[in-house]
Backbone bond lengths (Angstrom), bond angles and torsions (degrees), N, CA, C in turn:
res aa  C-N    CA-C-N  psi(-1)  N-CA   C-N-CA  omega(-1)  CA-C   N-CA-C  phi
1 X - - - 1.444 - - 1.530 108.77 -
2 X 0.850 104.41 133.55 1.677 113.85 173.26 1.656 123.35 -60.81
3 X 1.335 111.03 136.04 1.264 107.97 -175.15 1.771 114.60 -82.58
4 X 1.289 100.06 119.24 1.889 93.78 166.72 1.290 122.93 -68.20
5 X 1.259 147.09 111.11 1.113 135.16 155.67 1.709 127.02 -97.17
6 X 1.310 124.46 165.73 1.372 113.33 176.11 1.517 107.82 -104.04
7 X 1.251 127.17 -24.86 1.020 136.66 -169.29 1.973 118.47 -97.66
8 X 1.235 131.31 109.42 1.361 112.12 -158.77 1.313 90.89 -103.34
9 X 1.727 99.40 -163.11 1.220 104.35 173.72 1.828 129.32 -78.85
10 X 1.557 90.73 -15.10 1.774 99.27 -170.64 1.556 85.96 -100.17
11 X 1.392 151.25 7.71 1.174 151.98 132.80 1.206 117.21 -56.51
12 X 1.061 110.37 -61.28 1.409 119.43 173.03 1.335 123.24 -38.38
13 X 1.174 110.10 -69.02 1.758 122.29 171.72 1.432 107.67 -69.10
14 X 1.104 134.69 11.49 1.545 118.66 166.60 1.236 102.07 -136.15
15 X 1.312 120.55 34.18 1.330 134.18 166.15 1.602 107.71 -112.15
16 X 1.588 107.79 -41.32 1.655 117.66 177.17 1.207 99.86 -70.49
17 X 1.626 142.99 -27.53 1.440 134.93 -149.08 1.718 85.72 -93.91
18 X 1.651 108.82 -64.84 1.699 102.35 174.31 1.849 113.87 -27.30
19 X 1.305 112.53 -71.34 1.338 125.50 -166.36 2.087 92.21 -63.08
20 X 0.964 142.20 -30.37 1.498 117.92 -171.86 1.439 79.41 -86.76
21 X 1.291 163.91 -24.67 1.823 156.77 -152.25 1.665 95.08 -85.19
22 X 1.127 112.44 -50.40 1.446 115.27 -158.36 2.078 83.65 -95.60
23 X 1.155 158.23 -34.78 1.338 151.82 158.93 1.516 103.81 -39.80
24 X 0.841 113.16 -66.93 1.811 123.71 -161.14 1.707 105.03 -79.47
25 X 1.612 120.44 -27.50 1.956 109.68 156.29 0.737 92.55 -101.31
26 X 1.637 143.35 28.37 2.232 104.45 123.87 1.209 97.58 -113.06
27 X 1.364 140.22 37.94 1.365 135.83 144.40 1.515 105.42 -107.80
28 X 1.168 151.37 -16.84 1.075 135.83 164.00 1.711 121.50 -95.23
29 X 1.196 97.63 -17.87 1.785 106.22 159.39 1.430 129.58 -60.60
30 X 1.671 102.24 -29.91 1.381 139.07 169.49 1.901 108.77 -66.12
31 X 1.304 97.94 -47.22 1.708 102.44 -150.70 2.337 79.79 -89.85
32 X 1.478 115.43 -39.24 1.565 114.99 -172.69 1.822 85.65 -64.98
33 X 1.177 115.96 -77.70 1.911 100.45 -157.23 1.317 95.77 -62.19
34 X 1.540 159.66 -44.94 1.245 145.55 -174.29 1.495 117.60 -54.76
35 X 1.434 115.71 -63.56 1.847 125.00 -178.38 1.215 104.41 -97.83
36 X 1.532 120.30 -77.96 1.337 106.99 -149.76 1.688 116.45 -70.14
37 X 1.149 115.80 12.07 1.483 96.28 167.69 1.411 95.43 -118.57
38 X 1.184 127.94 59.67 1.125 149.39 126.93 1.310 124.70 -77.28
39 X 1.737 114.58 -45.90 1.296 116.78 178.18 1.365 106.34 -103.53
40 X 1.501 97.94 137.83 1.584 116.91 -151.42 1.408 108.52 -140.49
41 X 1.405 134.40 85.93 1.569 161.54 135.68 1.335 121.08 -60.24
42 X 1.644 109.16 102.22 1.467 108.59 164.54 1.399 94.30 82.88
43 X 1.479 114.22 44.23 1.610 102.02 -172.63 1.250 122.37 38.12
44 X 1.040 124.22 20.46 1.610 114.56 179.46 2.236 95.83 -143.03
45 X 1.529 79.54 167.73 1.905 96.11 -168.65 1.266 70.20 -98.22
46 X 1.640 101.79 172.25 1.538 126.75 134.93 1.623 146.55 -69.98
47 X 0.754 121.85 104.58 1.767 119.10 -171.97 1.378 138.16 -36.46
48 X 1.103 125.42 43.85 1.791 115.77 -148.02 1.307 88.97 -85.18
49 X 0.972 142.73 9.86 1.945 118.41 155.23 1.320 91.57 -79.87
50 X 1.434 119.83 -49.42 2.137 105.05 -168.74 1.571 122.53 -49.99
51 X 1.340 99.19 -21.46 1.299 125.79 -154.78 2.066 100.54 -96.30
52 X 1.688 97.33 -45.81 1.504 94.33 170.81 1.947 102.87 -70.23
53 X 1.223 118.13 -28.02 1.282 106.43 -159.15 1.334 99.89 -74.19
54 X 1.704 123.02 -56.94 1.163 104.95 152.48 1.624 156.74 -0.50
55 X 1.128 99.41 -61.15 1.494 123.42 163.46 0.972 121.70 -80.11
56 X 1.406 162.55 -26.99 1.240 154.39 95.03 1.425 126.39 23.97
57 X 1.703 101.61 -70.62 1.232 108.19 -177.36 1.378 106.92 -102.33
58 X 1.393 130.26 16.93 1.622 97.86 147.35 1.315 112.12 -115.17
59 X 1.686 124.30 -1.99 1.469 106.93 169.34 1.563 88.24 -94.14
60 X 1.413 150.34 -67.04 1.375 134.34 -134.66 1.518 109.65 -91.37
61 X 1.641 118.53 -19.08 1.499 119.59 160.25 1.634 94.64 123.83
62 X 1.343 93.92 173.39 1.824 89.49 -166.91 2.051 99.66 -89.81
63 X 0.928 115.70 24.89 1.584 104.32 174.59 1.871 84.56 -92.20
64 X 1.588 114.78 -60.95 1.454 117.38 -176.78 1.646 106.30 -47.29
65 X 1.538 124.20 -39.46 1.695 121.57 -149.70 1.582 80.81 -81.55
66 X 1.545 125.71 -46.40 1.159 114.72 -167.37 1.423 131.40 -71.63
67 X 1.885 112.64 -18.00 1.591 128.24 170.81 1.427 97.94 -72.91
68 X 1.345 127.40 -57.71 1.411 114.76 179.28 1.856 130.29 -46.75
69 X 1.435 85.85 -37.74 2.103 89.91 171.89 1.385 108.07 -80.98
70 X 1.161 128.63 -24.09 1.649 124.24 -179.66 1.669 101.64 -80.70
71 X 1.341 138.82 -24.05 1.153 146.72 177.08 1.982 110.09 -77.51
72 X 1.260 102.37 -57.87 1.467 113.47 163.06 1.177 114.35 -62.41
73 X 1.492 135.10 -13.09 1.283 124.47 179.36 1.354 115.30 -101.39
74 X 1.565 109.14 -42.34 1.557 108.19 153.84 1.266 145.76 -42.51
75 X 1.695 95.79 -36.02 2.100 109.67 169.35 1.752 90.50 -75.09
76 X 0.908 118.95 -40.75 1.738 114.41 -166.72 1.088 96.90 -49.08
77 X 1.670 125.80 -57.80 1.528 143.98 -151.23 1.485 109.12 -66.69
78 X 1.372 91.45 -62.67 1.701 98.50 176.84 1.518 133.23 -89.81
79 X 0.949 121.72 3.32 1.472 148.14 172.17 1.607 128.35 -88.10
80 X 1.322 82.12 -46.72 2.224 94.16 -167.72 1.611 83.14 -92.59
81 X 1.382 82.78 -161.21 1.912 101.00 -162.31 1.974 104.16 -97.01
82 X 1.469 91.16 -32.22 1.825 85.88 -178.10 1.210 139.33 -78.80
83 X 1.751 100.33 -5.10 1.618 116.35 169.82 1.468 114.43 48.42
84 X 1.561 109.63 30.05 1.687 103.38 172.04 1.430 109.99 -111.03
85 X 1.096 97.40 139.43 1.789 96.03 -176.01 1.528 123.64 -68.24
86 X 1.300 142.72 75.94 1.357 126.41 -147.68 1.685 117.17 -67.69
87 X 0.858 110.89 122.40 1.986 116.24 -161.22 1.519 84.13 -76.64
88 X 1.366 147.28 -42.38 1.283 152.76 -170.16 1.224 103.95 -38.76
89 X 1.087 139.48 -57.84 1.382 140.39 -158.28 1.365 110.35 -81.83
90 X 0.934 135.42 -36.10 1.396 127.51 153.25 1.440 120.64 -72.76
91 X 1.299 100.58 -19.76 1.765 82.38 175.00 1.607 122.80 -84.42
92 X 1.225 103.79 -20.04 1.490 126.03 156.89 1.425 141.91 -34.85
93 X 2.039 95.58 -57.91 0.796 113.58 174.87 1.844 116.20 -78.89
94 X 1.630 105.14 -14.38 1.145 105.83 177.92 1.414 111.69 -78.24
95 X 1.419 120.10 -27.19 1.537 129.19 -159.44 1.312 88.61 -79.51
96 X 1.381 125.75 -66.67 1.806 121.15 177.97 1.525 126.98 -45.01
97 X 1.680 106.13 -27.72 1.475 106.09 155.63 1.289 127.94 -50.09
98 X 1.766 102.17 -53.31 1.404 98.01 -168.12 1.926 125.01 -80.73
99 X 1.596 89.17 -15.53 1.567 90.42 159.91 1.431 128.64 -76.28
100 X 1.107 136.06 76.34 1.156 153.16 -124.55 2.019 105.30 -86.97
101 X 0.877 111.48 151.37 1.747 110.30 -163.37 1.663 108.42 -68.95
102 X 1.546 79.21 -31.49 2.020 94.91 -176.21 1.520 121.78 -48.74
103 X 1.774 95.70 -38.93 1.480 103.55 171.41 1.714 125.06 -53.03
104 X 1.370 118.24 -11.48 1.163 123.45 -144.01 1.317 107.86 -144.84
105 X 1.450 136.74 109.98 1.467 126.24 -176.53 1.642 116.15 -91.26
106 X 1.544 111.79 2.95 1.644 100.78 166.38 1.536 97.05 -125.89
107 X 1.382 105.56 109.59 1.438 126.86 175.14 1.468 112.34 -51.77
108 X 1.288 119.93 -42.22 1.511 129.17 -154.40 1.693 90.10 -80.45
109 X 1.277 89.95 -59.18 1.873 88.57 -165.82 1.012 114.55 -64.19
110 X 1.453 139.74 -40.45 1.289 142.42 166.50 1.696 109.81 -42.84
111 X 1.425 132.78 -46.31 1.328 160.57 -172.62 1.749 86.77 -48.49
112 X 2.058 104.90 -58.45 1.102 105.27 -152.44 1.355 105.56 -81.37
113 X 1.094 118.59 -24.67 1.386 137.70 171.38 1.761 120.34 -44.06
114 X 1.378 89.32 -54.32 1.752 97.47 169.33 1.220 116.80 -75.46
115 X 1.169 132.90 -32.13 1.450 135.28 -173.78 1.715 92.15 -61.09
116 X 1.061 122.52 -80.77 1.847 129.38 174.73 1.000 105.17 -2.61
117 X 1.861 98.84 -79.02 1.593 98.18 -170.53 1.340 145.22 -74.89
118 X 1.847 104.37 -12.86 1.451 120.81 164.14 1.280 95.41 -53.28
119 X 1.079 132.86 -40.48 1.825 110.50 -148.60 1.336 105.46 -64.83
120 X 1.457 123.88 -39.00 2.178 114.03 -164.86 1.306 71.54 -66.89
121 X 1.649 135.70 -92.78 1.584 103.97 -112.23 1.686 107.37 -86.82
122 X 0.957 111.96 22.95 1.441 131.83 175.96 1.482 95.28 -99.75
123 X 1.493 150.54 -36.66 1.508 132.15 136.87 0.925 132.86 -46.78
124 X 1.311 105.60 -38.32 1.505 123.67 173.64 1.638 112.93 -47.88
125 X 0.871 119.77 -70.11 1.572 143.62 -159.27 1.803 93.12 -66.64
126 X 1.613 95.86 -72.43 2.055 98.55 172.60 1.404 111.88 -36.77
127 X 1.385 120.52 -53.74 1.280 125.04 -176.91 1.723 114.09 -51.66
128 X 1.529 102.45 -68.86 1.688 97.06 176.23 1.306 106.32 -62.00
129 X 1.523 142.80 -47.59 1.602 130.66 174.63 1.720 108.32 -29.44
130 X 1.426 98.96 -53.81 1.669 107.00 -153.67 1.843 101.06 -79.79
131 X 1.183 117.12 -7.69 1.564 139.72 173.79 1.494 122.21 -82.92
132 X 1.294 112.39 -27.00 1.678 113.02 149.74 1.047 118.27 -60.59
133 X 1.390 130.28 -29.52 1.107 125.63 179.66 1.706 165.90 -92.06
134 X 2.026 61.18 -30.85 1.873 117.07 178.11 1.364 103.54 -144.05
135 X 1.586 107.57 147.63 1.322 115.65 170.87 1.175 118.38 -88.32
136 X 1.624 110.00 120.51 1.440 122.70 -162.33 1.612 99.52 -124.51
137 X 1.562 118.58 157.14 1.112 111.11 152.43 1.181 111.00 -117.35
138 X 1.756 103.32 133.66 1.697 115.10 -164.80 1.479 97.02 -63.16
139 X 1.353 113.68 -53.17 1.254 130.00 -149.18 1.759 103.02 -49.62
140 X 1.118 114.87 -67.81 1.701 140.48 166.34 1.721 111.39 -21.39
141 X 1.706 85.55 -47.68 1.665 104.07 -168.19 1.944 111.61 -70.68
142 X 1.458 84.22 -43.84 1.715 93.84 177.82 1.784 109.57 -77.05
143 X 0.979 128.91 -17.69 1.685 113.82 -165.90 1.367 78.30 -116.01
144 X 1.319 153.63 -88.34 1.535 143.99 -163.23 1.309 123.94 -58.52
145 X 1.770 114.89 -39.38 1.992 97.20 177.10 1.757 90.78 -100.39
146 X 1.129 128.74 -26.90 1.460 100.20 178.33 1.400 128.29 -78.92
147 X 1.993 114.32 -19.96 1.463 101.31 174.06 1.733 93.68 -81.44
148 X 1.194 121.03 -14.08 2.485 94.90 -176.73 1.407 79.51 -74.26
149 X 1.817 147.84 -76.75 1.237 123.14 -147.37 1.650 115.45 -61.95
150 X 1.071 114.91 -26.04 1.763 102.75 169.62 1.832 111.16 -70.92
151 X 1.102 130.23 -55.29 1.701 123.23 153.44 1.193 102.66 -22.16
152 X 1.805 126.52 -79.21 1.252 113.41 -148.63 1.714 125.38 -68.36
153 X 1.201 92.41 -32.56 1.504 124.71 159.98 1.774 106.32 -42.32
154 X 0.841 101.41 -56.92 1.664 102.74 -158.89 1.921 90.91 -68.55
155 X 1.627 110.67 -44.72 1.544 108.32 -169.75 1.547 109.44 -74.68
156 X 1.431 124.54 -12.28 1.449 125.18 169.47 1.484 107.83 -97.44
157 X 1.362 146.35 -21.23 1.068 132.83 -167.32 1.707 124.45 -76.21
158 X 1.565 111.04 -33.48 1.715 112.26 162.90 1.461 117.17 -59.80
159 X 1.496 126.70 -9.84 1.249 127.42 179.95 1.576 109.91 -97.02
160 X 1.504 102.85 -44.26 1.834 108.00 178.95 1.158 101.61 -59.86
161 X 2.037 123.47 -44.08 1.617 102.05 -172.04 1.706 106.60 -84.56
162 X 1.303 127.96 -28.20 1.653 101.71 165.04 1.290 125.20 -46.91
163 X 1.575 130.03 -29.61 0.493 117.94 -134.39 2.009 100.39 -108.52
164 X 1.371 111.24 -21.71 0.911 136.76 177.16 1.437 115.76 -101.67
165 X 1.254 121.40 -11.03 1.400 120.14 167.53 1.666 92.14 -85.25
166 X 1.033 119.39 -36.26 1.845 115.02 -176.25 1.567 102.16 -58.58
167 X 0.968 138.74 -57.52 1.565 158.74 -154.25 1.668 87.80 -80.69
168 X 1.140 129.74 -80.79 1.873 119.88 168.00 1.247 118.80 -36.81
169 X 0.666 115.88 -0.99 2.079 117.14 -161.77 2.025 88.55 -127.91
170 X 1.022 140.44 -30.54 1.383 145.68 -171.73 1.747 104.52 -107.46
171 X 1.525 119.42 -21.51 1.443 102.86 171.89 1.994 92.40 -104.99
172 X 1.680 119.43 18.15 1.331 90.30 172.06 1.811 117.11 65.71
173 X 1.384 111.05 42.71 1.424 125.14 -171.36 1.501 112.30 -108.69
174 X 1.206 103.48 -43.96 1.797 122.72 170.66 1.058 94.23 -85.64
């Protein structure tokens, strides 16, 4: 007699891909407020949630790019001191979803490519969010913290995607 199950195999694996998306943005939410905003270029840290959200959504698709920024935005929200929910990170991760890898035959550079340019309007957006609330100057925010996080971004991102395309490719994720 045949076995019923509820759970298949293409359940299965897109149940492990959800659960490693939401594992790895509270391990890199962990490793950005613990280390890297420690290291400090151009007055500004480097982004590795923009950078995981990124990655997410252009190898695993924007349902994954977009669970990972709503997860990173929630530890952001409820965790740090400014309690604003940043809508950026999911929208990010959705935009890198929908640009799809297929379009593009060098994965890496394209990868590195988005990381750059997410960063302005991804200041942009934090900046006016965080400007309802607090007096910010956008202007300051976009040419000084968004060009160091697009730099820093660009010099960490060939290492996050080796390094995470190795780790997807060894748990069988792609």
């Amino acid at each position: 007699m045949a076995e019923i199950t509820f759970i298949s195999n293409k359940t299965r694996k897109e149940t492990s891909r959800y659960l490693f998306v939401i594992i790895f943005a509270v391990i890199t939410w962990i490793l950005q407020v613990s280390i890297l905003n420690r290291i400090i270029l151009f007055d500004t840290a480097p982004n590795l949630m923009l950078i995981t959200t990124v990655f997410f959504g252009l190898i695993a698709g924007p349902l994954n790019g977009t669970i990972s920024g709503i997860i990173i935005s929630f530890l952001s929200a409820s965790i740090l001191y400014d309690h604003i929910f940043y809508f950026s990170y999911p929208l990010i991760g959705l935009c890198a979803g929908l640009l799809t890898k297929n379009l593009f035959s060098d994965e890496l550079l394209f990868f590195i490519l988005l990381t750059f340019l997410f960063a302005f309007p991804f200041e942009l957006f934090n900046g006016w969010q965080y400007s309802l609330i607090n007096p910010v100057n956008i202007t300051h925010r976009i040419i000084e913290v968004g060009f160091g996080t697009a730099v820093l971004n660009l010099i960490i991102s060939p290492f996050f995607y080796l390094i995470m395309n190795f780790i997807t490719k060894k748990l069988k994720l792609r």
